[in-house]
MDTraj code that builds the backbone (N, CA, C; nanometers):
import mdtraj as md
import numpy as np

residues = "UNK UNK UNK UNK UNK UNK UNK UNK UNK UNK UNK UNK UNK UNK UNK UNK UNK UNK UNK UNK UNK UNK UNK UNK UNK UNK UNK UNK UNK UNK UNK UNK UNK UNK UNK UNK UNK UNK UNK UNK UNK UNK UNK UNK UNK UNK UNK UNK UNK UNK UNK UNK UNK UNK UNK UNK UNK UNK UNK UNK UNK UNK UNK UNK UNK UNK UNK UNK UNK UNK UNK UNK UNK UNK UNK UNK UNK UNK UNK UNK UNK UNK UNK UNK UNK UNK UNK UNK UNK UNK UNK UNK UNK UNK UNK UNK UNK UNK UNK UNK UNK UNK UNK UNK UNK UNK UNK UNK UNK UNK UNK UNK UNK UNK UNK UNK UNK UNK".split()
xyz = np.array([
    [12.7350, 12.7811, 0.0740],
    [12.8371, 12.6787, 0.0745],
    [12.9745, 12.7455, 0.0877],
    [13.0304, 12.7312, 0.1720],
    [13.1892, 12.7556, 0.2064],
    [13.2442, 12.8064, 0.0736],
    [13.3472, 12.8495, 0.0426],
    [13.4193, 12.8682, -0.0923],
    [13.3266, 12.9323, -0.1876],
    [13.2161, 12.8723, -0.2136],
    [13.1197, 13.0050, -0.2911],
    [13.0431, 13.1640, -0.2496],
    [13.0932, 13.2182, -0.3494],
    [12.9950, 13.3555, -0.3350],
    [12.8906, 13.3627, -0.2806],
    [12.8580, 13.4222, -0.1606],
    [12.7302, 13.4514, -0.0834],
    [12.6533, 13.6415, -0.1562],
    [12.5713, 13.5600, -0.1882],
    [12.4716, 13.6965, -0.2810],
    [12.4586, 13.7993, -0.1057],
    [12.4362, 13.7821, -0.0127],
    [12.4576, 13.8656, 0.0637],
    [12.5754, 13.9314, 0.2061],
    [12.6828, 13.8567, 0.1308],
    [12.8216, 13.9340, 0.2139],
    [12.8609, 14.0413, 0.1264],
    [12.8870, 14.1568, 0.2152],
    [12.9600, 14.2568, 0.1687],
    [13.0613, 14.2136, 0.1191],
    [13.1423, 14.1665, 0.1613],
    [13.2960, 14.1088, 0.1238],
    [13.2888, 14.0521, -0.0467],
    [13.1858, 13.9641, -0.0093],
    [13.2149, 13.9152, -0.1761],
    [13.1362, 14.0427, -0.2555],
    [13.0663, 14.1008, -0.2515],
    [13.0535, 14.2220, -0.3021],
    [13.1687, 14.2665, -0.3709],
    [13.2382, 14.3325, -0.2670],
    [13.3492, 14.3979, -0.2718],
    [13.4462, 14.3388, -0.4087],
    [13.4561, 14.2004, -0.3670],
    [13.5241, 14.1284, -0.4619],
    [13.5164, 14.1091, -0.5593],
    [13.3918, 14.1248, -0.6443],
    [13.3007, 14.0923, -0.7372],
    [13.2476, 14.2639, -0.7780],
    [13.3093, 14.3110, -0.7551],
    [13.3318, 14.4662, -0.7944],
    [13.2019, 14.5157, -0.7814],
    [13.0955, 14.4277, -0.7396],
    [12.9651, 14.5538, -0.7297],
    [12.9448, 14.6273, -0.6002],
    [13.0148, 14.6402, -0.4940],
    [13.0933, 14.7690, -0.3852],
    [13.1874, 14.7887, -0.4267],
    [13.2367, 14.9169, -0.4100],
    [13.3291, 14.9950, -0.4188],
    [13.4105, 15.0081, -0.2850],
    [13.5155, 15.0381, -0.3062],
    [13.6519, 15.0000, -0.2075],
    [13.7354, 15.0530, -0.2151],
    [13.7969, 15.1275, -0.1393],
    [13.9585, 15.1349, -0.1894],
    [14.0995, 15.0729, -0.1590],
    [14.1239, 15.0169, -0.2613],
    [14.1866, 14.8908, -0.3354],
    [14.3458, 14.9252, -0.2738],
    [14.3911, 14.8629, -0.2393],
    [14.5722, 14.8981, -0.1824],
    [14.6712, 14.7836, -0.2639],
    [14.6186, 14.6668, -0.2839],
    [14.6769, 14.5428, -0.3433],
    [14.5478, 14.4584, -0.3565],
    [14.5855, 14.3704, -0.5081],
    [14.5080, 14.2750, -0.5868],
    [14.5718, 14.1392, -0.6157],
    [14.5699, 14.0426, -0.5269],
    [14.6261, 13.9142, -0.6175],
    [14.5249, 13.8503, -0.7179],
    [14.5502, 13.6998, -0.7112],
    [14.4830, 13.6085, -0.8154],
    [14.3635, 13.5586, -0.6662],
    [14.4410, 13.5507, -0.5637],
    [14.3256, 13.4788, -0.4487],
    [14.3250, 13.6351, -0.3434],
    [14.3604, 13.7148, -0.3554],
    [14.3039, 13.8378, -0.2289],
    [14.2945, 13.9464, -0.3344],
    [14.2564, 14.0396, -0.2291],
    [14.1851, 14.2199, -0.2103],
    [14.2313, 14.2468, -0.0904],
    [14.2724, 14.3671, -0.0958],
    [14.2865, 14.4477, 0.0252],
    [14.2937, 14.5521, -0.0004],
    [14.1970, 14.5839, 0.1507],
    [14.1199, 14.7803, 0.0932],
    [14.1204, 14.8476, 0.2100],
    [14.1294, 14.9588, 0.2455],
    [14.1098, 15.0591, 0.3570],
    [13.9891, 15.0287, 0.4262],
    [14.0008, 14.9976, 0.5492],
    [13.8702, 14.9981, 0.6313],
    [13.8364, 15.1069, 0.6109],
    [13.7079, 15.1648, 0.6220],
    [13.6420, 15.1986, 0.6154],
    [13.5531, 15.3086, 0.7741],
    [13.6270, 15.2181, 0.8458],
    [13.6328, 15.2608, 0.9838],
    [13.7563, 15.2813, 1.0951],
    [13.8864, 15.3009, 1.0079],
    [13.9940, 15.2597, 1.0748],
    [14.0188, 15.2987, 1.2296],
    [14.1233, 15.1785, 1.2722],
    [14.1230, 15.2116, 1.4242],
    [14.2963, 15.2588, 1.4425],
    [14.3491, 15.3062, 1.3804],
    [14.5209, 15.3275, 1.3522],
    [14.4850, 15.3985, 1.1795],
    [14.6133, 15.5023, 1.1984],
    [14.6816, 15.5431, 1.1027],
    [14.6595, 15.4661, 0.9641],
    [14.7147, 15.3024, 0.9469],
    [14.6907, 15.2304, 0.8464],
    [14.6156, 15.1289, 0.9300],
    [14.5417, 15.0810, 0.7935],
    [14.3951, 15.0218, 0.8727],
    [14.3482, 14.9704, 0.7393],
    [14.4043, 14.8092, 0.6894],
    [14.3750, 14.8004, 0.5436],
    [14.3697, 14.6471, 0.6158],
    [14.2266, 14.5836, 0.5446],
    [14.1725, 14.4562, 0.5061],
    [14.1998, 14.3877, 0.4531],
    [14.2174, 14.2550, 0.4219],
    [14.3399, 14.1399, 0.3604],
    [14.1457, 14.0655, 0.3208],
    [14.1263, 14.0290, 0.2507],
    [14.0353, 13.9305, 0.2347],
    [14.0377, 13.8391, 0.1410],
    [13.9764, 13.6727, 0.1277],
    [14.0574, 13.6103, 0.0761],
    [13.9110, 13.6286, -0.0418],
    [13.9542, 13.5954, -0.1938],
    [13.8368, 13.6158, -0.2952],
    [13.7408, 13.4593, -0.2801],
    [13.8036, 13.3760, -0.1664],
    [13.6858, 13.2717, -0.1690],
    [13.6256, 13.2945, -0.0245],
    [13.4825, 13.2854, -0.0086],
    [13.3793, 13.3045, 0.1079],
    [13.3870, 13.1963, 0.2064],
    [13.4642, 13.2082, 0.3070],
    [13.4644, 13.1220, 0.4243],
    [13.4093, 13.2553, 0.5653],
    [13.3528, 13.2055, 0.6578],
    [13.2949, 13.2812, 0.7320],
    [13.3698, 13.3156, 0.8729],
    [13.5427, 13.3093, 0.8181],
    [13.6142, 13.3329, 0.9600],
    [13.7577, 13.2249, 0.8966],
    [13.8066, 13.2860, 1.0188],
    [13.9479, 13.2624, 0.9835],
    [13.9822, 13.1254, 0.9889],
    [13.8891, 13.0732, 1.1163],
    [13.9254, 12.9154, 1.1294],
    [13.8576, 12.8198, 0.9757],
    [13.7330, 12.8631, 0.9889],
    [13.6995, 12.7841, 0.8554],
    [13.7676, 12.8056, 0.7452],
    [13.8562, 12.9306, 0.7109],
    [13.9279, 12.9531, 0.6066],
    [14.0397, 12.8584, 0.5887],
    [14.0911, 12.8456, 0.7711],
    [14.2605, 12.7214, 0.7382],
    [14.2181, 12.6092, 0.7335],
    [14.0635, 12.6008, 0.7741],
    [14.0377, 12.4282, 0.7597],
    [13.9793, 12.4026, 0.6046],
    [13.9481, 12.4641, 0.5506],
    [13.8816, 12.4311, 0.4373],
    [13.9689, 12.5009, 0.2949],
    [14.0952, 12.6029, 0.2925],
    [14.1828, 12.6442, 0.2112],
    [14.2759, 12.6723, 0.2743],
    [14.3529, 12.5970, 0.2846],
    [14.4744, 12.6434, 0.3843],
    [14.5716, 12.7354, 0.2612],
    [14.5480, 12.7317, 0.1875],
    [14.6539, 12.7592, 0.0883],
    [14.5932, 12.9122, 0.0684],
    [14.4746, 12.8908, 0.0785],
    [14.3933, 13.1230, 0.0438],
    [14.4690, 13.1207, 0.1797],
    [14.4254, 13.0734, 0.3303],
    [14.4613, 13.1408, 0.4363],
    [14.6320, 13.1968, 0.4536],
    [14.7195, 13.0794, 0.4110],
    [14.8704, 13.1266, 0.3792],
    [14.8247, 13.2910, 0.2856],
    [14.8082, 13.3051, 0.1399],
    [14.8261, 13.3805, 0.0839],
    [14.7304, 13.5185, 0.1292],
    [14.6300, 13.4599, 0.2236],
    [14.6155, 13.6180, 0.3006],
    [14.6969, 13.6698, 0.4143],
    [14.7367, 13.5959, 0.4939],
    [14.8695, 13.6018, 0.5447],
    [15.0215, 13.6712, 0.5103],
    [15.0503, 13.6592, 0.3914],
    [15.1043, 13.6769, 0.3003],
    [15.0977, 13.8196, 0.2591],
    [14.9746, 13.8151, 0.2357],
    [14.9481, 13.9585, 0.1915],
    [14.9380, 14.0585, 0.2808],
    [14.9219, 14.0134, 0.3747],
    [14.9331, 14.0909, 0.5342],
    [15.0637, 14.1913, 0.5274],
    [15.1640, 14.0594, 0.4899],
    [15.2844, 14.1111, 0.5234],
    [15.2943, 14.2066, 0.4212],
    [15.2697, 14.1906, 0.2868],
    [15.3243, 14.2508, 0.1646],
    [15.2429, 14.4250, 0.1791],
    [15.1352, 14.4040, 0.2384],
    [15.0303, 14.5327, 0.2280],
    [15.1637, 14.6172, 0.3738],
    [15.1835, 14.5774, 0.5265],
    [15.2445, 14.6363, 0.5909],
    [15.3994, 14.6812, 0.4787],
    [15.4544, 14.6488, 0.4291],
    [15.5867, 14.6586, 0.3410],
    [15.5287, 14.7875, 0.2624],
    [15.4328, 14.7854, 0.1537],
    [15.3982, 14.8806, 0.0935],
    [15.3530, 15.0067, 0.1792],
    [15.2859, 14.9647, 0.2979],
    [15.1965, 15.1203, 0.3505],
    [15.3360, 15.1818, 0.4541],
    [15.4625, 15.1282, 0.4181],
    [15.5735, 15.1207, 0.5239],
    [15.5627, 15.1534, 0.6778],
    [15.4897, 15.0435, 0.7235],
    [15.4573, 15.0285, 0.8649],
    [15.5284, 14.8965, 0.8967],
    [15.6291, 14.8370, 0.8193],
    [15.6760, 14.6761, 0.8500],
    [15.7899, 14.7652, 0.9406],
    [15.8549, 14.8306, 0.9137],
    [15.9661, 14.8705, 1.0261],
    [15.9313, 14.8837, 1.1653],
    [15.8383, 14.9486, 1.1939],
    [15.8202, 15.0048, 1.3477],
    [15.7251, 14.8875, 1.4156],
    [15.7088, 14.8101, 1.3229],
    [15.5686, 14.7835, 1.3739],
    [15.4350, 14.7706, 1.3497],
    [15.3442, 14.6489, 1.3450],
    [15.2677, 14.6370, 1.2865],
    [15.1520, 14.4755, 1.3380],
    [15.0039, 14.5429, 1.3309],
    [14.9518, 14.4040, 1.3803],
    [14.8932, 14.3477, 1.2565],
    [14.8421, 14.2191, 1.2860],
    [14.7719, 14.1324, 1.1620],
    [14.6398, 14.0395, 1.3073],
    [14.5323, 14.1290, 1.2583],
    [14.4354, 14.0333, 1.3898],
    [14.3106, 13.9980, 1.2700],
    [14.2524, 13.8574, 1.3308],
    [14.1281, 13.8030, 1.2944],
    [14.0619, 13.7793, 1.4135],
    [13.9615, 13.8669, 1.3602],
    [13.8350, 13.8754, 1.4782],
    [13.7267, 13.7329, 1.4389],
    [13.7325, 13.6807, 1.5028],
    [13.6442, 13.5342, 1.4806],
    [13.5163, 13.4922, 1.5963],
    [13.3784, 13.5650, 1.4852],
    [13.2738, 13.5226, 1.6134],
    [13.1881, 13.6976, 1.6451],
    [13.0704, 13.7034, 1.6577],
    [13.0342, 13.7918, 1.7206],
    [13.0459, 13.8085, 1.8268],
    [13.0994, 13.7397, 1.9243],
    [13.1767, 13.7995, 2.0417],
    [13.3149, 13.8783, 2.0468],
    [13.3916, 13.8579, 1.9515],
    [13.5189, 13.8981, 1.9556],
    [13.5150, 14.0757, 1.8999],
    [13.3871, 14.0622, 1.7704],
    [13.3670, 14.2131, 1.7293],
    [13.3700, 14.1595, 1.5703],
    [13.3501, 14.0802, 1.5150],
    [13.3635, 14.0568, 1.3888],
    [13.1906, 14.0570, 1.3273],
    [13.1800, 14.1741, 1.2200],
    [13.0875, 14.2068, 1.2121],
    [13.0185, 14.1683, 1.0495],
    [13.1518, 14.1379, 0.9513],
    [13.1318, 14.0793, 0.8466],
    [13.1722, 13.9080, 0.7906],
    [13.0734, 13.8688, 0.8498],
    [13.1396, 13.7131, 0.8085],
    [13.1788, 13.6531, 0.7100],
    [13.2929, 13.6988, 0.6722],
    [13.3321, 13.6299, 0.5718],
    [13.4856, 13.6657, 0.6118],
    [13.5851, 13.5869, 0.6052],
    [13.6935, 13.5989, 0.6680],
    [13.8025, 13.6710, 0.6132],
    [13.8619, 13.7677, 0.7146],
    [13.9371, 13.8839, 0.6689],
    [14.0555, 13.9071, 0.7951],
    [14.2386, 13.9536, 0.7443],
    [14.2592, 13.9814, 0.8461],
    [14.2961, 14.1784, 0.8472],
    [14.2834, 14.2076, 0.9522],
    [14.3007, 14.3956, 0.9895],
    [14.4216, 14.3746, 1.0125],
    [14.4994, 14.4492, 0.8961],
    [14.6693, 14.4926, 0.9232],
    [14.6768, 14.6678, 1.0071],
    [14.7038, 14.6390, 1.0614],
    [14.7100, 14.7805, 1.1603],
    [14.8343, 14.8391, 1.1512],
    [14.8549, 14.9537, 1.1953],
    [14.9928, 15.0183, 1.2251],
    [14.9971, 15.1558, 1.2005],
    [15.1053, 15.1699, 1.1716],
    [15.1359, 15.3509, 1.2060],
    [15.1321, 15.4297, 1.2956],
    [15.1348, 15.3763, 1.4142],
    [15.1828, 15.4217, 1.5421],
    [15.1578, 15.3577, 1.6391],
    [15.1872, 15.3846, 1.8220],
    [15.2511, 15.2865, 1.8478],
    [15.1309, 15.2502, 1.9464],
    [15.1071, 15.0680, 1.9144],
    [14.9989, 14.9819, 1.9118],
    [15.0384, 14.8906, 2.0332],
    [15.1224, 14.9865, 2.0798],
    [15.1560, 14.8648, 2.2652],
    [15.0405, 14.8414, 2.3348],
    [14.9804, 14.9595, 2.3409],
    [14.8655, 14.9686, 2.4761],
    [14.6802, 14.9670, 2.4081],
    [14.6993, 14.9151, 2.2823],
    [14.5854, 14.9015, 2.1944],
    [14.5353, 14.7706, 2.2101],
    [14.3911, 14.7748, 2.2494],
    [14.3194, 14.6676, 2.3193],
    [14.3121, 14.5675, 2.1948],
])
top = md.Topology()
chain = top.add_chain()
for i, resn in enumerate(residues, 1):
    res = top.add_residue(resn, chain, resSeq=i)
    for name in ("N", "CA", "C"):
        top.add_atom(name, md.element.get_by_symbol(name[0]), res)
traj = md.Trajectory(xyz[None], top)
């Protein structure tokens, strides 16, 4: 069910502290942790602590987690100081696009320069 914990997403794992992560910022509704696979310099995960399976179901069904992962987008680029030069915020939505954990998350990217980055 949307909004509840799925016993088999990593993500809520993560959230629910039985994976391990490394943690960059903690609200009351997000986590955000170092990919794990980064594709840039900084390469940290925004995820919201309720289980929606993508970004669209996240604004249709909590618009208010999707603002505050948003949010945190910005606040995580400010801290890893990549808000000056530059910086992306992408949601991959769909196994076509490359999104491999369903449960909805956005990739703050940055730390160098992301003009010609597919």
């Amino acid at each position: 069910m949307a909004g509840e914990p799925q016993a088999d997403c990593l993500f809520c794992k993560i959230v629910a502290g039985e994976i391990p992560a490394t943690v960059v910022r903690e609200t009351a509704t997000t986590v955000a942790f170092r990919d794990i696979a980064p594709k840039a310099p900084t390469h940290v995960l925004v995820i919201p602590r309720v289980h929606y399976p993508d970004a669209a179901s996240l604004a249709a069904g909590d618009p208010g987690a999707a603002a505050d992962v948003l949010r945190e987008a910005g606040e995580v680029a400010a801290q890893e100081k990549i808000d000056g030069h530059g910086y992306r915020v992408v949601f991959n939505t769909g196994a076509g696009s490359g999104q491999t954990v369903f449960h909805a998350h956005a990739h703050v990217l940055g730390g160098r320069d992301l003009t010609h980055m597919g």
